[in-house]
FIFIMAR-199349 format. One line per 2 residues: their letters; for each residue x negated, y negated, z of N, C-alpha, C. Coordinates in Angstrom, 1 decimal, always signed. Example, Ala and Ser with C-alpha at 12.3 -4.5 7.8 and 13.67 -1.06 7.14 Angstrom:
AS) -13.2/+5.7/+7.8/-12.3/+4.5/+7.8/-13.2/+3.3/+7.8 ~ -12.8/+2.2/+7.1/-13.7/+1.1/+7.1/-12.9/+0.0/+7.9
This chain:
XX) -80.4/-111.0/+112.5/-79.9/-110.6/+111.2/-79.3/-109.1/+111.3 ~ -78.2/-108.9/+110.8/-77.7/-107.3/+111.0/-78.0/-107.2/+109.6
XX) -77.8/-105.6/+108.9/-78.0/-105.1/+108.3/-77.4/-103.7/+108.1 ~ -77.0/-103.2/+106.7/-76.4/-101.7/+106.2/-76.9/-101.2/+105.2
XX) -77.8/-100.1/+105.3/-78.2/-99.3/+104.5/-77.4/-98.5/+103.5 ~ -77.1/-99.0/+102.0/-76.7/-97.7/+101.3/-77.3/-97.3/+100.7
XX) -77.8/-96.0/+100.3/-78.2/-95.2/+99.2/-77.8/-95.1/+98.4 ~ -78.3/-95.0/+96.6/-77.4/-95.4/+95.4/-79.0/-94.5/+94.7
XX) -78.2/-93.9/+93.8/-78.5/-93.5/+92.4/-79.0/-91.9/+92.9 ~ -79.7/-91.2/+91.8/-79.9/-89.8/+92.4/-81.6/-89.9/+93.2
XX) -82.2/-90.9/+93.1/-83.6/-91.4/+93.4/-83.2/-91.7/+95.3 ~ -82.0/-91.7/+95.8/-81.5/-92.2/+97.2/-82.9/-93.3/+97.4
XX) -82.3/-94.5/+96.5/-82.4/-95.4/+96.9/-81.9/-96.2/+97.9 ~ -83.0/-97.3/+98.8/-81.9/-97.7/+99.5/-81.1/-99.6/+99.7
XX) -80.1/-99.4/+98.8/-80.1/-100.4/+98.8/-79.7/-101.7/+100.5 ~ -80.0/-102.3/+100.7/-79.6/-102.6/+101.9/-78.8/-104.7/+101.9
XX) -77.7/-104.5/+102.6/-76.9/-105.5/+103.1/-77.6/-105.8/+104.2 ~ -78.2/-107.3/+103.8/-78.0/-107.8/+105.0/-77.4/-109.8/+105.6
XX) -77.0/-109.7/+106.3/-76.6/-110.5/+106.6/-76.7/-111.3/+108.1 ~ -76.6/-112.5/+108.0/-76.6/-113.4/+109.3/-75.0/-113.8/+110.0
XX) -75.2/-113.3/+110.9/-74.2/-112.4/+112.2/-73.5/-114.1/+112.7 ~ -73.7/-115.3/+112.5/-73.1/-116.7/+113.0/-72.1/-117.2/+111.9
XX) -72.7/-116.8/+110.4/-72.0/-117.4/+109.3/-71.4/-116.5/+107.9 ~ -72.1/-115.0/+108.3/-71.1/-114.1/+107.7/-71.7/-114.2/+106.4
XX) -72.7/-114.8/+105.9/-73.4/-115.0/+104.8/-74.6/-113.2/+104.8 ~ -74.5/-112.6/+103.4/-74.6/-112.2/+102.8/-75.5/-111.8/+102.2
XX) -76.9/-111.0/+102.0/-77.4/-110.6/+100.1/-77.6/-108.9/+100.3 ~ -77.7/-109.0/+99.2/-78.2/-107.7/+98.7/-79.4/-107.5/+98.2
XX) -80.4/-106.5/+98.4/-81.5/-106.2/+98.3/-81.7/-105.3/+97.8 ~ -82.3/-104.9/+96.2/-82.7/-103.7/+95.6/-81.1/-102.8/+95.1
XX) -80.3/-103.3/+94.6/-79.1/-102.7/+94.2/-79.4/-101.8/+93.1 ~ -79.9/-100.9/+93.5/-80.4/-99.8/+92.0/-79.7/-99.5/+91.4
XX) -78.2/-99.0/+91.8/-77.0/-98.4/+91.1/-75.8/-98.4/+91.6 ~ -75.0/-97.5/+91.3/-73.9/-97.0/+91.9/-72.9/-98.5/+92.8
XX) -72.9/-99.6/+91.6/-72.0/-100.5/+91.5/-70.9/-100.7/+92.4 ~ -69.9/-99.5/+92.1/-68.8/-99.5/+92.9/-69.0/-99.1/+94.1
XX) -70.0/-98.2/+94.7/-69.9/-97.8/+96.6/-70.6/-99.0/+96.7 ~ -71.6/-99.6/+96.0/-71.8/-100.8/+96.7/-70.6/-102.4/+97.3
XX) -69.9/-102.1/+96.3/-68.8/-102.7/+96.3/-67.6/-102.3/+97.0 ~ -67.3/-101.4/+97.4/-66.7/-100.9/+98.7/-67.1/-101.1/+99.7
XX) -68.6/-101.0/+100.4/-69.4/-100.7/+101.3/-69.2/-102.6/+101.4 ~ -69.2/-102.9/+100.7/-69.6/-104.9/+101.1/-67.7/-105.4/+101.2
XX) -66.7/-104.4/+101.1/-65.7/-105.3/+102.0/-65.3/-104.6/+102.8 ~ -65.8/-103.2/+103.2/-65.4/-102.8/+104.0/-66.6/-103.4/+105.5
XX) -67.6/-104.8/+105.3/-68.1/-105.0/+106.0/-67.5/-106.6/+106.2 ~ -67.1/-106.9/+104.9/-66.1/-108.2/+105.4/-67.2/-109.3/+105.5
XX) -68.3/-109.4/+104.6/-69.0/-110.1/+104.5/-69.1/-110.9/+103.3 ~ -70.2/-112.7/+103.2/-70.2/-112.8/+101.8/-71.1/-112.8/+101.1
XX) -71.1/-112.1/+100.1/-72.4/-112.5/+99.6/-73.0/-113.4/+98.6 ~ -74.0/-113.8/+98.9/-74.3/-115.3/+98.3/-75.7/-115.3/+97.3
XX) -76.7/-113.8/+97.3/-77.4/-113.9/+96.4/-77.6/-112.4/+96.3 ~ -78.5/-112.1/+95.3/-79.3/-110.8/+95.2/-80.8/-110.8/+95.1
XX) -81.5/-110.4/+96.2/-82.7/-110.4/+96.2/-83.4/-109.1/+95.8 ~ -84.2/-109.0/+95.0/-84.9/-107.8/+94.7/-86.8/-107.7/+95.1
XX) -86.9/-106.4/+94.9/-88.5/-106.8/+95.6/-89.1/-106.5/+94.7 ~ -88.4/-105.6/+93.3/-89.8/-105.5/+92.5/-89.1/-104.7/+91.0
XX) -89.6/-104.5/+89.7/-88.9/-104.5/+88.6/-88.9/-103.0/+88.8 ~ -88.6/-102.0/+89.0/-88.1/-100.4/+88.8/-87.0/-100.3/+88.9
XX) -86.3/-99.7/+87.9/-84.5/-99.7/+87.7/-84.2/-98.7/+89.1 ~ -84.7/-97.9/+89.8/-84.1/-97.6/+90.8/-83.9/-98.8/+91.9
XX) -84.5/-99.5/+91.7/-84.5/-100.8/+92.5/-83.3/-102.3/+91.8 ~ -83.2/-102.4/+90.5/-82.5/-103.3/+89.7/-81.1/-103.2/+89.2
XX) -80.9/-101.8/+88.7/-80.1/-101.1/+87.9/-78.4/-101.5/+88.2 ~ -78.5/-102.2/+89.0/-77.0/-102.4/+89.6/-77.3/-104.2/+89.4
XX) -78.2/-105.3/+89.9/-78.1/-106.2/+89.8/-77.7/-107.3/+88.9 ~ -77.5/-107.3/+88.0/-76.9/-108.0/+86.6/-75.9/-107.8/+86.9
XX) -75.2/-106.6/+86.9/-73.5/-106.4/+87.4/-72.7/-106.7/+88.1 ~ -73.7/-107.0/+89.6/-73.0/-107.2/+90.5/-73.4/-109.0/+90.9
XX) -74.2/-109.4/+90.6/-74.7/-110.9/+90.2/-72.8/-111.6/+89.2 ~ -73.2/-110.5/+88.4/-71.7/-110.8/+87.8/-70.5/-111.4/+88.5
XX) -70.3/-109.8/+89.0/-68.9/-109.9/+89.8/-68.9/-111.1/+91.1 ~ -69.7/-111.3/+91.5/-70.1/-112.0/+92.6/-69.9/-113.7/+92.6
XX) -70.8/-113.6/+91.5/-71.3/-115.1/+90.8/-72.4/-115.5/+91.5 ~ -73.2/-114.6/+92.0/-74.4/-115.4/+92.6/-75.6/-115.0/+91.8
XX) -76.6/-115.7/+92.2/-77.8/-115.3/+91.7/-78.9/-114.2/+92.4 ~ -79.5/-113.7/+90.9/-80.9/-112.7/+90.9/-81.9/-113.4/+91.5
XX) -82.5/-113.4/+92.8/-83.9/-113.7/+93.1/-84.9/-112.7/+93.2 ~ -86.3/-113.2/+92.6/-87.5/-112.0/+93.0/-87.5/-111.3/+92.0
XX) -88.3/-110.6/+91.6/-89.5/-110.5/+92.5/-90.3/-110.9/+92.1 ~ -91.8/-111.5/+92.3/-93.1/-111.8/+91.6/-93.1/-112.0/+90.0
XX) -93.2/-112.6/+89.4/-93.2/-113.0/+87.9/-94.5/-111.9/+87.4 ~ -95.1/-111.3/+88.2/-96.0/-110.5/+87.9/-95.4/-108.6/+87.4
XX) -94.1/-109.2/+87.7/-92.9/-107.5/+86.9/-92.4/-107.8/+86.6 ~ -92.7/-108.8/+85.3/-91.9/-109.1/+84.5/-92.0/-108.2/+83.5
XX) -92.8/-107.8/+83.6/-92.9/-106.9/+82.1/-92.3/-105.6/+82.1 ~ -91.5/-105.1/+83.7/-91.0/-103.9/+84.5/-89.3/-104.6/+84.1
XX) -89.1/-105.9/+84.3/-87.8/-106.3/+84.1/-87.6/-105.9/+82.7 ~ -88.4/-106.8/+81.4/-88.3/-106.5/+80.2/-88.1/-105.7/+79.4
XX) -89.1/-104.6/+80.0/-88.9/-102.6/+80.1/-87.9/-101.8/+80.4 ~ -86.7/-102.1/+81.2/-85.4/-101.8/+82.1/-84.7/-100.7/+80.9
XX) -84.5/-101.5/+79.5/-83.7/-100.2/+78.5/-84.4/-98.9/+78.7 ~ -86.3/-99.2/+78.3/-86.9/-97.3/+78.3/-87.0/-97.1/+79.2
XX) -87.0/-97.8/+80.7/-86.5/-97.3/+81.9/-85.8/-96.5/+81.7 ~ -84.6/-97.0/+81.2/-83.0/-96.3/+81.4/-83.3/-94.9/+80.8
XX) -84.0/-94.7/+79.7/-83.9/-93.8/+78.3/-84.7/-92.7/+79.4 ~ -85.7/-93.0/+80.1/-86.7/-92.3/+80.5/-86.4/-91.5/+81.9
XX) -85.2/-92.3/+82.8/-84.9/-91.6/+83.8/-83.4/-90.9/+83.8 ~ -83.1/-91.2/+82.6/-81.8/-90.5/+82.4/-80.2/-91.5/+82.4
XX) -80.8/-92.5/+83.2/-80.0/-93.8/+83.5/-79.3/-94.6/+82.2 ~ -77.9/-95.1/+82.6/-77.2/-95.6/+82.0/-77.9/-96.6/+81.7
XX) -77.8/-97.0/+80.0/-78.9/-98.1/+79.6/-78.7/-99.4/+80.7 ~ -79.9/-100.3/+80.7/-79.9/-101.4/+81.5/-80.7/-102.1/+81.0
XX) -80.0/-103.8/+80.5/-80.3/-104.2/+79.7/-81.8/-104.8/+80.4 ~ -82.1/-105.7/+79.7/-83.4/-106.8/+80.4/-82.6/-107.9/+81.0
XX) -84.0/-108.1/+82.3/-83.2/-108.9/+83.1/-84.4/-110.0/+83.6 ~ -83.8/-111.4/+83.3/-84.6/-112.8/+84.2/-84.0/-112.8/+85.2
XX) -84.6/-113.2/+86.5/-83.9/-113.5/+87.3/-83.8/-115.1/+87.1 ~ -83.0/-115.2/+88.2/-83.1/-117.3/+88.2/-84.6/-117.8/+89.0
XX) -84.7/-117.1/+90.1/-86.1/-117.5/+90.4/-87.0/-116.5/+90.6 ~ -88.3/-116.6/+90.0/-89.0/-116.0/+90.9/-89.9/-116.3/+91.8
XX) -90.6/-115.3/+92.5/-91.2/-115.8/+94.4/-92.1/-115.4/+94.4 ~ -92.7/-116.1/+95.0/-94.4/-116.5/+95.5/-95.0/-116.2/+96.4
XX) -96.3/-115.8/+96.9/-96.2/-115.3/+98.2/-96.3/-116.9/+99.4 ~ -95.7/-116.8/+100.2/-95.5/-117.9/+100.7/-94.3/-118.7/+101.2
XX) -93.5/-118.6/+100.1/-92.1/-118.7/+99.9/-91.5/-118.1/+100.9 ~ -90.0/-118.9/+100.9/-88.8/-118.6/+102.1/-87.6/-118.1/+101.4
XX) -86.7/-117.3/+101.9/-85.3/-117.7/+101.2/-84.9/-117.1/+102.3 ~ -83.3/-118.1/+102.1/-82.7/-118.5/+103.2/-81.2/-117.3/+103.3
XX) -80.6/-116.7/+104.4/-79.6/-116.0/+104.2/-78.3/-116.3/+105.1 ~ -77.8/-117.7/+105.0/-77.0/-118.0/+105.9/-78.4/-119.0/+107.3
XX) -78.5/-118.6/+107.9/-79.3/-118.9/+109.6/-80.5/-118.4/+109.8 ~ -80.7/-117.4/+109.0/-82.0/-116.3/+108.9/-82.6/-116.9/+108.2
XX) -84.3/-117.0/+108.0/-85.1/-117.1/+107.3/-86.2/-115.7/+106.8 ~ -85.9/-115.5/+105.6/-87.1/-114.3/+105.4/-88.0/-115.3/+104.6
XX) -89.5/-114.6/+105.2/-90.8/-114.7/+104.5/-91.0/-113.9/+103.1 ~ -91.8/-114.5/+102.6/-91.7/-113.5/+101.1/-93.5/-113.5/+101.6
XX) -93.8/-111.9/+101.4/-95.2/-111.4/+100.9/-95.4/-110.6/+99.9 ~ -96.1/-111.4/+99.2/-96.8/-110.6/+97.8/-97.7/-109.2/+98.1
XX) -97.3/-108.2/+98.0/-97.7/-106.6/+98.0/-98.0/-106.2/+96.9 ~ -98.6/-106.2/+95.9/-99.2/-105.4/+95.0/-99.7/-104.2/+95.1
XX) -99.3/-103.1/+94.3/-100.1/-101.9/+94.3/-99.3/-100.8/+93.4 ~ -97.7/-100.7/+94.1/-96.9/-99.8/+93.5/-96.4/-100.4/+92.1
XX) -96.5/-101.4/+92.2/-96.0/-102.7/+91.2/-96.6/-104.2/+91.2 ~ -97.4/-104.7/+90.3/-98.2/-105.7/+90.6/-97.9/-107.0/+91.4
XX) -96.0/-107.1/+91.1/-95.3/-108.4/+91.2/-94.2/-107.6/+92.7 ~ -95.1/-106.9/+93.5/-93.9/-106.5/+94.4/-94.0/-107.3/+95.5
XX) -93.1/-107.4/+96.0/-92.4/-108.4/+97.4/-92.1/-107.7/+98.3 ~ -92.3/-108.4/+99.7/-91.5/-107.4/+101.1/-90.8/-109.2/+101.2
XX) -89.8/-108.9/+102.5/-89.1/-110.0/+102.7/-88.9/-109.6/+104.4 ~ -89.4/-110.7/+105.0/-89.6/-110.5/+106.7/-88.7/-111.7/+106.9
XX) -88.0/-111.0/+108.3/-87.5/-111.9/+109.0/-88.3/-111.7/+110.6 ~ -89.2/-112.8/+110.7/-89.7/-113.1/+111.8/-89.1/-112.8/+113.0
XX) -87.7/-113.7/+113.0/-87.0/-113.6/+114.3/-86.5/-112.7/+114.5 ~ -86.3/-111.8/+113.9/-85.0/-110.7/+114.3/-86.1/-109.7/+114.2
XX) -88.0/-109.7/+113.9/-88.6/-108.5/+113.8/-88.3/-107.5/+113.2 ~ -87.7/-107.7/+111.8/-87.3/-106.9/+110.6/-87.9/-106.8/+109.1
XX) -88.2/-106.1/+108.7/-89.5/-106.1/+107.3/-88.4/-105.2/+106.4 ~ -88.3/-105.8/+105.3/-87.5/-105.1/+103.9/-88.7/-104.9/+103.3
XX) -89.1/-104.2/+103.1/-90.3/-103.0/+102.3/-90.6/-102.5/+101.4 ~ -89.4/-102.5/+100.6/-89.5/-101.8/+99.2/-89.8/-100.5/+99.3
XX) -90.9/-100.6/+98.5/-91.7/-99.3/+97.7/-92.9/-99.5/+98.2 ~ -93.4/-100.4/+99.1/-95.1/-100.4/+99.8/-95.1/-99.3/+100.7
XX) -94.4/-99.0/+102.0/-94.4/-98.6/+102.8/-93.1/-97.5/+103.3 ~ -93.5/-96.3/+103.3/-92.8/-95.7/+103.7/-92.8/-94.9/+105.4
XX) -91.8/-94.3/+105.8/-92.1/-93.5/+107.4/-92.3/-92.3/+106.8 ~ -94.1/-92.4/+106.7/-94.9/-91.0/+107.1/-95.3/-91.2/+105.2
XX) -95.8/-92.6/+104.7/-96.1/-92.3/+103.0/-96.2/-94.2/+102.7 ~ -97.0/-93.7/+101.7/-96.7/-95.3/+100.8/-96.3/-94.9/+99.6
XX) -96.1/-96.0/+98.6/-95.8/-96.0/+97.2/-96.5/-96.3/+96.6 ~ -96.2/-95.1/+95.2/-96.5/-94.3/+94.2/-97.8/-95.8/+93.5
XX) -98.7/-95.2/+93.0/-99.6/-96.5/+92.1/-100.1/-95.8/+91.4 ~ -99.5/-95.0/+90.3/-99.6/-94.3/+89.0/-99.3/-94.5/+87.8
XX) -98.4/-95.7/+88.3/-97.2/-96.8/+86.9/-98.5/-97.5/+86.6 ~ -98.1/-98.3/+85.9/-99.1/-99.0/+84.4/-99.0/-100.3/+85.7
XX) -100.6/-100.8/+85.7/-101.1/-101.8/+86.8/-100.5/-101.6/+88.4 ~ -100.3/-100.3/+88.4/-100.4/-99.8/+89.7/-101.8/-99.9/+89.9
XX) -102.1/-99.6/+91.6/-103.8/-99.8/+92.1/-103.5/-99.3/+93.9 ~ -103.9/-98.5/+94.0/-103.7/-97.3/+95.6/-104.6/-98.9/+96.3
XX) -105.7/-98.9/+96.0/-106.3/-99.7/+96.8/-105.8/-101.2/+96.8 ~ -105.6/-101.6/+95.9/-104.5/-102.9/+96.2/-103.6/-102.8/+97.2
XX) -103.0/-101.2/+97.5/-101.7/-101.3/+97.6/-101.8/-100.9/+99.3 ~ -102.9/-100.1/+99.6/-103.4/-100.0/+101.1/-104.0/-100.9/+101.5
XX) -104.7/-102.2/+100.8/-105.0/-103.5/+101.4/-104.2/-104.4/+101.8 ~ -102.8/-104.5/+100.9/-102.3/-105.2/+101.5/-101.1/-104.4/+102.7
XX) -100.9/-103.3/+102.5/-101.0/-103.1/+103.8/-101.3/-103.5/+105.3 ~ -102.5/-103.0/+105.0/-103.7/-103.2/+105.9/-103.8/-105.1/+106.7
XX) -103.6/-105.6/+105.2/-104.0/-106.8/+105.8/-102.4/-108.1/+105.6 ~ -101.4/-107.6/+105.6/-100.4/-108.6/+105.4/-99.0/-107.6/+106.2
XX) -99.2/-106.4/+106.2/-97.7/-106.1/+107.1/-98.2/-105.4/+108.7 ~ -99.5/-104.6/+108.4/-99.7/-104.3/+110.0/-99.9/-105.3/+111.0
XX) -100.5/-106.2/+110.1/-100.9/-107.7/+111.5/-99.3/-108.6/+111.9 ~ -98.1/-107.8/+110.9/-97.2/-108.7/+111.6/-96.8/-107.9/+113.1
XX) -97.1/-107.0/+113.6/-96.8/-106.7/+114.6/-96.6/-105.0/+114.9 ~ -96.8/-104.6/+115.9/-96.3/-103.0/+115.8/-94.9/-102.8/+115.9
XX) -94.3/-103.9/+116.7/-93.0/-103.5/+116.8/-91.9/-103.9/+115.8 ~ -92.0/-104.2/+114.8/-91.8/-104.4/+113.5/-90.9/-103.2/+113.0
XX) -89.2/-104.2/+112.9/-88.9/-102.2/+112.3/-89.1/-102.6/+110.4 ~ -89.0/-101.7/+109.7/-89.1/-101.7/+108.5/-87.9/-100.8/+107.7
XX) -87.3/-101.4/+106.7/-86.5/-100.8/+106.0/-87.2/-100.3/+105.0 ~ -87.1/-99.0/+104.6/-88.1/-98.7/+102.9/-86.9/-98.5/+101.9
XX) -87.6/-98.4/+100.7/-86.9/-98.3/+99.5/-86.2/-97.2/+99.6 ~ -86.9/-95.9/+100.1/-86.3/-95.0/+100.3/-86.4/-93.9/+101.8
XX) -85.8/-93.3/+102.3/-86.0/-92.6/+103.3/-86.0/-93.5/+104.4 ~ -85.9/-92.4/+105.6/-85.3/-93.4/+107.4/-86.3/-94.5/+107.2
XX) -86.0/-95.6/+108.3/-86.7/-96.5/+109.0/-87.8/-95.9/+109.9 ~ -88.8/-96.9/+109.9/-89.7/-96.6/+111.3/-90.3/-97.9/+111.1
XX) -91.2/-97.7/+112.3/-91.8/-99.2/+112.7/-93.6/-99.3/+112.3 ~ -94.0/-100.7/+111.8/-95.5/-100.2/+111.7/-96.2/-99.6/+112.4
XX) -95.9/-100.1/+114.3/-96.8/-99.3/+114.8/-96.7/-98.0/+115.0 ~ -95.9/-97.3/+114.3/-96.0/-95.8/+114.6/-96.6/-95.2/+113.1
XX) -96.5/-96.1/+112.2/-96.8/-95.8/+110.7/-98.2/-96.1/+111.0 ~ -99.1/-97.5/+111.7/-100.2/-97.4/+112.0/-101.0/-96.4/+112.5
XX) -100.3/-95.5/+113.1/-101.3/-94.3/+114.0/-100.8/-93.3/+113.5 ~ -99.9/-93.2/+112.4/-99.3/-91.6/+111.8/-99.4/-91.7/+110.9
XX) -99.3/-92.7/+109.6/-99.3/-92.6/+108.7/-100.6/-92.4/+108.2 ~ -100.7/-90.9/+107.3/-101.8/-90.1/+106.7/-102.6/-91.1/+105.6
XX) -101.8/-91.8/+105.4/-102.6/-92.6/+104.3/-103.4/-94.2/+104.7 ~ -102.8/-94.2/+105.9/-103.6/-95.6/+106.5/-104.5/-95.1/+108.2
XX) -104.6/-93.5/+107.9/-106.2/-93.4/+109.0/-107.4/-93.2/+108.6 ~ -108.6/-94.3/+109.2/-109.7/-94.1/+108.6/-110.3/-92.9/+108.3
């Protein structure tokens, strides 16, 4: 699976393209904002895109998806039915971080831990992370040893669990027990800031040594 990191909104989020490199298929992941560079950035890659997958309801993470679901015609997947109440909330989002209102948003499905979705040839795993967000998702691609991360795990931090049914300890368990055991050599995209790999987050990151 290749993949293109853009950053969107003043939060540098990251939204990330990725796609399967045989059939030129397509998604988008966490489109928080800034509509149009995303929309440049996806023909100047000459790719198609065929859904929008999201990992978890914070408009830095959504704020562009309705729109571009739009223009596209594909559909909103993800995240956990358990941020639903983070989707429904999106307007005082908007009011609260200064963001151009954004309306409420269902997606067409939402994911379970367990669950697959398909991107062209590629298969990502869906794992239910709870902590930063009760209904949050990572989405792994086994074969290519690539983890989309969200807002659980950062290079050198995790994510924030001070939001309403946030939980630190939820959120370092499943850590602990659902993304370190996929392997050290694991790279990981985060929501925000560079890439790094678990095993180096395993032995550096300040928040996951005993």
């Amino acid at each position: 699976m290749d993949y293109k990191i853009i950053p969107v909104t003043a939060f540098a989020q990251n939204c990330s393209v990725i796609w399967c490199s045989a059939t030129r298929e397509a998604a988008l992941v966490d489109p928080g904002g800034d509509a149009e560079k995303i929309v440049r950035q996806l023909a100047e890659l000459d790719v198609k895109v065929t859904q929008i997958l999201l990992t978890h309801g914070h408009l830095d993470h959504v704020g562009a998806a309705a729109e571009l679901a739009e223009q596209y015609g594909v559909e909103i997947i993800g995240p956990h039915k358990a941020d639903k109440f983070w989707l429904d909330a999106l307007p005082t989002q908007s009011q609260m971080f200064g963001f151009a209102e954004c309306a409420p948003l269902t997606p067409a499905r939402w994911l379970e831990e367990g669950e697959t979705v398909t991107v062209g040839r590629v298969t990502l795993e869906v794992l239910l992370c709870p902590g930063h967000t009760p209904g949050h998702i990572v989405f792994f691609d086994r074969a290519g040893r690539l983890l989309i991360s969200g807002d659980v795990i950062f290079n050198g931090g995790v994510g924030r669990s001070d939001f309403p049914q946030g939980s630190h300890s939820d959120l370092i368990n499943a850590i602990r027990t659902k993304l370190l055991p996929l392997g050290d050599d694991v790279r990981f995209i985060p929501g925000h800031g560079p890439m790094s790999t678990l095993g180096h987050e395993r032995i550096s990151n300040p928040f996951l040594q005993d």
